[in-house]
C-alpha positions as CSV (number, residue, x, y, z in Angstrom):
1,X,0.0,0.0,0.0
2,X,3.0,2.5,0.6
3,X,4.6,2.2,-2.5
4,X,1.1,2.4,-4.4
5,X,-0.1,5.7,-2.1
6,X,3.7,7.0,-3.4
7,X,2.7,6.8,-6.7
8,X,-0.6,8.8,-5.9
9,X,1.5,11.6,-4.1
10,X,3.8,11.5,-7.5
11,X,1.1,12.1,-9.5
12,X,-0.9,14.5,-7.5
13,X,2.6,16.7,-7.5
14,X,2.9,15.8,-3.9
15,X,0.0,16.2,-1.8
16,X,-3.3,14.1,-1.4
17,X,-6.5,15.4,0.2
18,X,-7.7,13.5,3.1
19,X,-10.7,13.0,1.6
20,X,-8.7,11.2,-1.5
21,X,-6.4,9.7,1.1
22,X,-9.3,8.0,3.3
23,X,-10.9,6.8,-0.3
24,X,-7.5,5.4,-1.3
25,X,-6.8,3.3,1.8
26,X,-10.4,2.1,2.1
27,X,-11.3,1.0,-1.1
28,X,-8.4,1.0,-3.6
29,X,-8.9,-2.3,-5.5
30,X,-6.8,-5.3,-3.7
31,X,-5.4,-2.8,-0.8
32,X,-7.8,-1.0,0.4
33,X,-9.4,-2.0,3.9
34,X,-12.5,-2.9,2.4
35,X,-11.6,-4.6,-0.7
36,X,-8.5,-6.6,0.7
37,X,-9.1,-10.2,2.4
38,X,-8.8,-9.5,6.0
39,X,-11.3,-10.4,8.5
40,X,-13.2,-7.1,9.9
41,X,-16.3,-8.1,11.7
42,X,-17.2,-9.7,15.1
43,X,-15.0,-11.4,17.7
44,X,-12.0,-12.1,15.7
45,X,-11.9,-9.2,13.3
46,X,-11.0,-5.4,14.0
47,X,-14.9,-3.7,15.4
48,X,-17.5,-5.0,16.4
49,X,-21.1,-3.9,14.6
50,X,-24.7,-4.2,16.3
51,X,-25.9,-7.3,13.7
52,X,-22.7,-9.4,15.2
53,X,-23.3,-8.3,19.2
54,X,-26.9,-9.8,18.8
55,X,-29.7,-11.2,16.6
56,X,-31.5,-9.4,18.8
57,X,-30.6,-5.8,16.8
58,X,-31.8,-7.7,13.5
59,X,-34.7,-8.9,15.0
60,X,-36.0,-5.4,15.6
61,X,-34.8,-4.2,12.6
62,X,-37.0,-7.1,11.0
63,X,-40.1,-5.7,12.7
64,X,-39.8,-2.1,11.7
65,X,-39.2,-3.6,8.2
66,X,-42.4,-6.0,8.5
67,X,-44.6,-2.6,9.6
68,X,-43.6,-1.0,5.9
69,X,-44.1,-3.8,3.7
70,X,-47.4,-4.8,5.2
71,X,-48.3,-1.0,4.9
72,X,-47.2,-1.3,0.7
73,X,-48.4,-4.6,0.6
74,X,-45.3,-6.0,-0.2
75,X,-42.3,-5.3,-1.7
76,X,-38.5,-5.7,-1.6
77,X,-35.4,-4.9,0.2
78,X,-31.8,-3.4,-0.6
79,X,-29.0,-3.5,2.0
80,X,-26.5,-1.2,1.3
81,X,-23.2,-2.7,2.6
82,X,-24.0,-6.5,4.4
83,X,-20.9,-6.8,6.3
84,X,-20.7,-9.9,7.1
85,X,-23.9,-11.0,6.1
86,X,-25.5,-11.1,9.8
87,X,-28.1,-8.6,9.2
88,X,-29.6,-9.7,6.1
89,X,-29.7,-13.6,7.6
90,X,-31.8,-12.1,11.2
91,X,-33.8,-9.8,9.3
92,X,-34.7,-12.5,6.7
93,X,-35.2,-15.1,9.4
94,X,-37.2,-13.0,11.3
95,X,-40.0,-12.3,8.4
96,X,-39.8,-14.9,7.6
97,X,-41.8,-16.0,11.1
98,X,-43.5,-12.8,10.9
99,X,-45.3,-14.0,7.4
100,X,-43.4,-10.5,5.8
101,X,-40.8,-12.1,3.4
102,X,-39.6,-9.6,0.5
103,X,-40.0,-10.4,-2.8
104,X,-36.2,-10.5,-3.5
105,X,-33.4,-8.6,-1.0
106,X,-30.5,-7.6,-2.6
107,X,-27.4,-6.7,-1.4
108,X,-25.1,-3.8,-2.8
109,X,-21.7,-4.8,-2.2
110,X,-18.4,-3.8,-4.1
111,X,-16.6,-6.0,-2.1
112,X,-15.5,-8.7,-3.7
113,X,-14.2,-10.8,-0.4
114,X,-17.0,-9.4,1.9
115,X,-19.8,-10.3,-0.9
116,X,-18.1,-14.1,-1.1
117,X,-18.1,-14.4,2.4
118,X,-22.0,-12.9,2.8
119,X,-23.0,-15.3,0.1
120,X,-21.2,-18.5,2.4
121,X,-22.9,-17.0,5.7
122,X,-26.4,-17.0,4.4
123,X,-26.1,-20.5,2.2
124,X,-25.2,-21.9,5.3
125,X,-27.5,-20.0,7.9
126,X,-31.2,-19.9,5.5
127,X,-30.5,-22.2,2.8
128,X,-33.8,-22.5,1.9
129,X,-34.0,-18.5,1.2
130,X,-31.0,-18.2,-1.1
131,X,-33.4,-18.2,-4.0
132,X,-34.5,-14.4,-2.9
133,X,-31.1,-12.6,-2.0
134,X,-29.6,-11.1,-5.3
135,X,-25.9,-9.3,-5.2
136,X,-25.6,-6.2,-7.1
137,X,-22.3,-4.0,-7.7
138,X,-24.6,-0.5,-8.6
139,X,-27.8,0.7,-7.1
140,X,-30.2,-1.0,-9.2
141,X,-31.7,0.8,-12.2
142,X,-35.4,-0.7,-11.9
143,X,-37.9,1.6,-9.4
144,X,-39.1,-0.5,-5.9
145,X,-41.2,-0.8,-3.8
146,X,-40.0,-1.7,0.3
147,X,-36.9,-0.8,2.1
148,X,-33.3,0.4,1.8
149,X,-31.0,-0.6,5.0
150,X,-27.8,0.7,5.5
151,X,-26.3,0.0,8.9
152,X,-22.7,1.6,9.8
153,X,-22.4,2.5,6.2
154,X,-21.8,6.3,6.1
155,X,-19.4,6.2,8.6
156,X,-17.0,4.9,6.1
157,X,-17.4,7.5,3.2
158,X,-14.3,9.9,2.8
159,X,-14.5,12.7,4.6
160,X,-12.3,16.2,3.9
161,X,-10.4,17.5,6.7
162,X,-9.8,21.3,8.0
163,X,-8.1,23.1,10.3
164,X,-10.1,26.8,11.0
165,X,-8.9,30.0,12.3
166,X,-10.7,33.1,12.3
167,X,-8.8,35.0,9.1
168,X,-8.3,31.3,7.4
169,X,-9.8,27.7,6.8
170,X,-7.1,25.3,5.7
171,X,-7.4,21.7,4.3
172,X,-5.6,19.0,5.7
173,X,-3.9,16.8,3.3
174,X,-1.4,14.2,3.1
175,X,2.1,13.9,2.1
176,X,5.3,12.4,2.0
177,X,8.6,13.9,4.4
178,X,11.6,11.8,5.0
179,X,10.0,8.6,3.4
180,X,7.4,8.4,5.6
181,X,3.3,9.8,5.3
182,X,2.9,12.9,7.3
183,X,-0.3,15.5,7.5
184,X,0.1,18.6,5.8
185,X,-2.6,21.7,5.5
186,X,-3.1,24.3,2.9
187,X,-5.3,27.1,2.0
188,X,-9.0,25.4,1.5
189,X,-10.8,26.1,-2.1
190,X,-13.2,28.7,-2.0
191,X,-16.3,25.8,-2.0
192,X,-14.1,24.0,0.8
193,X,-13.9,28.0,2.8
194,X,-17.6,28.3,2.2
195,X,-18.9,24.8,3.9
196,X,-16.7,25.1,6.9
197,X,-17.4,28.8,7.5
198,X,-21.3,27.3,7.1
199,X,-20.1,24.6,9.9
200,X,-18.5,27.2,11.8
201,X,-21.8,28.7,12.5
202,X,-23.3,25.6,13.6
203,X,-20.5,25.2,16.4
204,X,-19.7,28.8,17.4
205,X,-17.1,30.2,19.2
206,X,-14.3,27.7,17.7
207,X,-10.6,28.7,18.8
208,X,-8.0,29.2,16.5
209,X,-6.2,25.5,15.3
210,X,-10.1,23.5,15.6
211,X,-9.8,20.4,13.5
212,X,-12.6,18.4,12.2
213,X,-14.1,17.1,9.6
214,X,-17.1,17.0,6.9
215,X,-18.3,14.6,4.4
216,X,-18.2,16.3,0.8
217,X,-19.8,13.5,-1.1
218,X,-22.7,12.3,1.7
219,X,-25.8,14.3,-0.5
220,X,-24.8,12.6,-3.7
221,X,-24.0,9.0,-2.5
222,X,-27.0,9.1,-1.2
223,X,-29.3,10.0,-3.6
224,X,-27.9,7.8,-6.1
225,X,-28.4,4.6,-3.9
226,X,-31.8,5.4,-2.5
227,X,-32.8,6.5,-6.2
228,X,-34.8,3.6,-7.3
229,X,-36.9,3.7,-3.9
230,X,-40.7,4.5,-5.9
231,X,-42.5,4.2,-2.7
232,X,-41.1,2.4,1.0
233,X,-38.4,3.5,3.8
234,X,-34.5,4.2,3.8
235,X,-33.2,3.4,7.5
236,X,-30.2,4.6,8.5
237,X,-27.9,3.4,11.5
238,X,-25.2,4.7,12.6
239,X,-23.2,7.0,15.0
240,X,-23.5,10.7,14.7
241,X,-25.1,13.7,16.2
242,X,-26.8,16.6,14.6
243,X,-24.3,19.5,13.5
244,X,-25.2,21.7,16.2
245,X,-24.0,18.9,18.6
246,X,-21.1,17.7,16.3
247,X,-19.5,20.7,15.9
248,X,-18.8,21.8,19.3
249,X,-16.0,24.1,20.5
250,X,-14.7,21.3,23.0
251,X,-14.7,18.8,20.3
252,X,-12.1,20.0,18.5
253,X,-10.1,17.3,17.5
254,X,-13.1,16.0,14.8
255,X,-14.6,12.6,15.4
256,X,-12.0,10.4,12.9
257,X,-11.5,7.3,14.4
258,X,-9.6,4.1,13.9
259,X,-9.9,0.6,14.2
260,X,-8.1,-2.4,14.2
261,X,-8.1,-5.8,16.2
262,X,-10.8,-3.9,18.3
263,X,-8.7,-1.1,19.4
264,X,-9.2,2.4,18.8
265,X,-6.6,4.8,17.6
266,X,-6.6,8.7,16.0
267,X,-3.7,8.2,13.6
268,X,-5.1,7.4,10.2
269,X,-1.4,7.2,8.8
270,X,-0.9,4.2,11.0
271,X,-1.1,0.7,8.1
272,X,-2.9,2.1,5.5
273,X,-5.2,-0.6,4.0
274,X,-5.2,-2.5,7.7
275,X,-6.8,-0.4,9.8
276,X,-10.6,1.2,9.5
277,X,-11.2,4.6,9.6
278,X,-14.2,6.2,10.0
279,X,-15.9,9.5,11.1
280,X,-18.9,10.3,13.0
281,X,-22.0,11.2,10.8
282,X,-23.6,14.7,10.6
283,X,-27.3,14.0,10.9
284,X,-28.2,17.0,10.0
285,X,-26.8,16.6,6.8
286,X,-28.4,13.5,6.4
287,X,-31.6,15.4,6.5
288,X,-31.4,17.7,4.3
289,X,-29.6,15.0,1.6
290,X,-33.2,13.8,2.8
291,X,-35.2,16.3,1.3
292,X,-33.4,17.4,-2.0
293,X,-33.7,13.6,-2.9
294,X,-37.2,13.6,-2.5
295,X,-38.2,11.9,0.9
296,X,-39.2,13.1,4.2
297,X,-37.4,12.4,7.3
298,X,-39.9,10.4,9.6
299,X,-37.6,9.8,12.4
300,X,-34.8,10.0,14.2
301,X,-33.6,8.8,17.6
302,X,-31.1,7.0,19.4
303,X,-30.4,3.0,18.9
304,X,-31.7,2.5,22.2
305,X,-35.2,3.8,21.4
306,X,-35.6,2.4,18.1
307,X,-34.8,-0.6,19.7
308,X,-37.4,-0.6,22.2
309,X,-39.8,0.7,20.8
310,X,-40.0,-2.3,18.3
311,X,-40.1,-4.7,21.1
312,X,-37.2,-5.6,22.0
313,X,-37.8,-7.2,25.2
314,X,-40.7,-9.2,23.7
315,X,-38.2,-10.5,21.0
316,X,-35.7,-11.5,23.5
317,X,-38.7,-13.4,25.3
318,X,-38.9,-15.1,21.6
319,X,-35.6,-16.3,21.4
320,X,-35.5,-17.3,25.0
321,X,-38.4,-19.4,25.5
322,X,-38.4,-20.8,28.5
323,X,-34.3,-21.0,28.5
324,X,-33.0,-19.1,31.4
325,X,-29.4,-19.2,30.8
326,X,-30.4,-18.1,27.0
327,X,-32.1,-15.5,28.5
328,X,-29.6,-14.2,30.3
329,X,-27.1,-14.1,27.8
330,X,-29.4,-12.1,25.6
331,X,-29.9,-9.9,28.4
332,X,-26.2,-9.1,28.6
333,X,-26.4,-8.7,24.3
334,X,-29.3,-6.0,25.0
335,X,-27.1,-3.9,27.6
336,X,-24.6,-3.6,25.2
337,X,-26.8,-2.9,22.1
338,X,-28.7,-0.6,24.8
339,X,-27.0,1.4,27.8
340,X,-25.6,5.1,27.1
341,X,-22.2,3.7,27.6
342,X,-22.5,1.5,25.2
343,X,-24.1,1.5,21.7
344,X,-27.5,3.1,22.8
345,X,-26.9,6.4,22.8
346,X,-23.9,7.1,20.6
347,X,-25.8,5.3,17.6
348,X,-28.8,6.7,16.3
349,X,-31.3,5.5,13.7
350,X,-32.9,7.4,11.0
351,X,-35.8,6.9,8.6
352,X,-37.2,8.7,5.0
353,X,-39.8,7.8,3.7
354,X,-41.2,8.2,0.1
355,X,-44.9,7.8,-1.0
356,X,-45.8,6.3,2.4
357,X,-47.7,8.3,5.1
358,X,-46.5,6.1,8.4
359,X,-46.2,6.6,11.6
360,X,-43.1,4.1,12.1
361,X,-43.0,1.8,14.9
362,X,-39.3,2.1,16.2
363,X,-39.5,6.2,16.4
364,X,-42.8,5.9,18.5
365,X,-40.6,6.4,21.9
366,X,-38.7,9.3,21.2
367,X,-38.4,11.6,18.4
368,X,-35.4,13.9,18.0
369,X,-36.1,15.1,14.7
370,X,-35.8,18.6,16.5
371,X,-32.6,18.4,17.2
372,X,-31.7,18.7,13.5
């Protein structure tokens, strides 16, 4: 991967945006992160996502799912990014008890490795279902009916990188000094100036040297996948805040974060192509990609009140039966998809809807659409 991001440098005279940098080491073909063969989910892999703490999350997830397609009468499904694979298998599993299978569910994935391993997960998990999971390299060109999932998705698009002071917005790039990668910041384009001084008035009262971050590209990646949605419900998952809260004076180190073999770092230099790196989402933005791509935001609230809200205690009662010692151990899943300290607060869900008119299940609880 070094000598390949050398030749990038060489032909970018020298400097790379982060933004060009974090697409490079992600999904360059055969080195990035996501398209190279290492193992990133669960126990043995680098993070852990909410599908592989518990079925319990893709149960839920099922339910909110079921609520849509019995409101259309049917319809179909696209996951945007299966991971492993987890997700799709519970969710399927799941309708299928609820009498709510899709008519297909397809699976964008430009993964070649994750895609292979998805398609072993599910042939040996719901055999009998394989018949109605398609893979697909693009957003599909024919219009839908049903539901677009993307769960810890946007987290991974490239974000740009500033540095603000008040006479000044810089963008932080990357380079190469004394053979090794190093961080290096010029004067931001005028279109890069604009959108941080637009951020800037979101956070207030930044000091001189605040770094963060922004995701150029978030409006247009997402209208292009959720384009061929006629009539259903995109839900989003992820963690984020809206920009008031994401742009706050004390948090002025951004929210880039790394991962690998479940530990956390800041240094996105650090084995490019090995390590994950990832940046908080700006629900706000999300929003307002929302409405220029035709939907309506019908929710948003934290993981831990979608959750509940879409019974989550009564599907852990499901899977229990009358199994204590199953119970328990799905009781120790829930705290962890559940408790502030965990995943419930810091991941929040968000829905748009198209040609439906729906109050959804799994935003009945709480609704913090004002926040946005």
């Amino acid at each position: 991967m070094h000598d390949y991001l050398a030749a990038q440098l060489a032909a970018a005279d020298g400097w790379l945006s982060f933004e060009r940098y974090m697409e490079l080491v992600l999904y360059a073909p055969g080195l990035g992160y996501y398209s190279a063969g290492a193992h990133k989910f669960g126990a043995d892999g680098d993070f852990t996502t909410a599908p592989e703490v518990s079925s319990l999350f893709g149960a839920c997830v099922a339910r909110q799912c079921a609520q849509v397609l019995g409101a259309l009468g049917g319809g179909s499904i696209l996951e945007i990014g299966a991971g492993s694979g987890r997700l799709a298998a519970d969710v399927l599993s799941r309708l299928e008890t609820l009498g709510r299978l899709p008519a297909r569910y397809s699976i964008l994935e430009i993964s070649a490795d994750l895609r292979e391993r998805q398609q072993r997960f599910l042939a040996q998990h719901l055999p009998h279902l394989q018949e109605r999971v398609y893979w697909l390299d693009q957003p599909p060109e024919e219009s839908f009916d049903g539901l677009i999932l993307a769960n810890e998705v946007l987290d991974a698009l490239p974000v740009a990188r500033f540095r603000w002071y008040r006479d000044r917005v810089e963008e932080v790039g990357v380079v190469i000094e004394a053979g090794r990668l190093a961080l290096s910041a010029r004067p931001a384009s005028l279109p890069g100036a604009q959108a941080v001084r637009r951020l800037a008035n979101a956070g207030s009262a930044w000091e001189d040297g605040y770094v963060s971050e922004y995701c150029p590209r978030l409006t247009a990646w997402t209208h292009d996948v959720t384009r061929s949605l006629r009539n259903g419900a995109v839900l989003w998952f992820d963690y984020g805040l809206p920009r008031s809260q994401y742009y706050l004076p004390e948090r002025h180190e951004g929210t880039l974060l790394c991962h690998f073999r479940h530990r956390a770092g800041n240094d996105p230099l650090l084995i490019p192509g090995l390590q994950d790196i990832t940046a908080w989402v700006d629900y706000t933005l999300l929003a307002e990609a929302s409405r220029t791509a035709g939907f309506a935001v019908a929710g948003f609230t934290t993981q831990s009140y979608f959750l509940a809200g879409l019974g989550l205690d009564q599907e852990m009662q499901n899977m229990a039966g009358d199994d204590a010692n199953q119970f328990a151990r799905l009781a120790n899943q829930a705290r962890q998809l559940m408790l502030p300290g965990e995943m419930g607060e810091r991941f929040k869900a968000m829905a748009w809807l198209r040609g439906l008119d729906l109050p959804l299940a799994g935003f009945a609880l709480q609704d913090l659409r004002h926040t946005l």
